[in-house]
N, C-alpha and C positions, 0 to 999 in steps of 0.2 A: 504494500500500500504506500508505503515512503518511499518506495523507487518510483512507481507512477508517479505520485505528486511533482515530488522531484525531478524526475525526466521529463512531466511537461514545462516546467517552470526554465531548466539546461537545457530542453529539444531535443533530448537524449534517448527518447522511445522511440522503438521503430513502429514504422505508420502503422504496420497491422496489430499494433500492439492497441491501437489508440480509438477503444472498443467503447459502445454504448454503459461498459460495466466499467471500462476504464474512466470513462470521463465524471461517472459517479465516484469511483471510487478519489479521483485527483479534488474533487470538489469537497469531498467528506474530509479526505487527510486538510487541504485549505483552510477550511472552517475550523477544525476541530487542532490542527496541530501548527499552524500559521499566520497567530495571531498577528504577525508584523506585515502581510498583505490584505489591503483591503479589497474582498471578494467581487461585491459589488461592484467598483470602481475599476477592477484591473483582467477580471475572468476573461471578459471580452477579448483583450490584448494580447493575453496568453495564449490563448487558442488559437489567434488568427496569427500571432508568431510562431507558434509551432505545426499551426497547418503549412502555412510558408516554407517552413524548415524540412519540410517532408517532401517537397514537390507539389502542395496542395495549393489551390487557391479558393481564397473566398470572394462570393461573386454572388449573384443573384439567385442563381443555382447550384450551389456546392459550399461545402465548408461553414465556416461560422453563422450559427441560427440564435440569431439575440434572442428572441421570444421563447424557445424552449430552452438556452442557458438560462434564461433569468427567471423561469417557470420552475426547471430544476434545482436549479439555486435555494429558492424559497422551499422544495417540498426537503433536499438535504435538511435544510435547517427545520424545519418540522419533524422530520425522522429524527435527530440528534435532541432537539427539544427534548425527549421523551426517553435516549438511549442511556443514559444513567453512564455509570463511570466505567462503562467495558473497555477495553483494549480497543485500539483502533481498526484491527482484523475484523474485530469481533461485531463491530459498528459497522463498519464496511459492508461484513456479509448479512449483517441485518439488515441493513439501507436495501442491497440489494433483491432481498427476500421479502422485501414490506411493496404495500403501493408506491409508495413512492419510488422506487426503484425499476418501475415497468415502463417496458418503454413506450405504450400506450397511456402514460399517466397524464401527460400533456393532456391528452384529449376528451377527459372529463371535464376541462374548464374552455377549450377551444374548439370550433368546429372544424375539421381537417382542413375547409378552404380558406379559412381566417386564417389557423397558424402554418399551412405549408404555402401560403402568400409571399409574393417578394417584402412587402412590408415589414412582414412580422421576421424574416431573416434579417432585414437590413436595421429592425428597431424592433424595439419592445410596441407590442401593442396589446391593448387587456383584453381579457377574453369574454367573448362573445354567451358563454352557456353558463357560465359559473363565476364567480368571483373564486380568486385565487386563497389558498389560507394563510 
């Protein structure tokens, strides 16, 4: 979990490494063990430097999706709200195993055409069926 973190923050993972479980698990280890970056302010930047770093680009259609980093962001810290003082593995694999960890979690609160929108890629936009928690 501290080499993901880590390796997105270095660009040190390799791309296939850089999985729907990894990208929760980089956001759990952030919140939970990186108090000196702020999440909110900087997710964005890291992502679309280490999509960069890969070969990747972020563009209208691929790569960095504001709306569901910032969707997942908030359900992380919902899951940790609650996760009590387990290990960081152990928070990981529960984040993972909980709703919030699915990767249809997004779509309780957005319609598929609101949040797979260029908008909602290129900016946070709120969601359409649900208020966020």
């Amino acid at each position: 979990m501290v080499r993901i973190g880590e390796g997105l923050l270095a660009c040190t993972l390799a791309r296939e490494e850089w999985t729907h479980e990894a990208h929760l698990a980089a956001c759990c280890y952030l919140l939970s063990e990186r108090p000196d970056i702020d999440v909110d302010a900087q997710i964005g930047g890291l992502i679309r430097r280490f999509n960069e770093s890969v070969g990747g680009v972020n563009d209208d259609s691929s790569g960095y999706h504001e709306t569901i980093t910032c969707t997942y962001v908030a359900g992380v810290r919902l899951f940790l709200a609650d996760a009590g003082a387990a290990d960081l593995a152990a928070r990981v694999n529960g984040l993972l195993a909980s709703p919030m960890g699915r990767r249809d979690w997004p779509l309780q609160f957005y319609s598929r055409e609101r949040l797979f929108s260029v908008a909602a890629r290129r900016g946070f936009v709120e969601p359409d069926l649900a208020p966020l928690p």
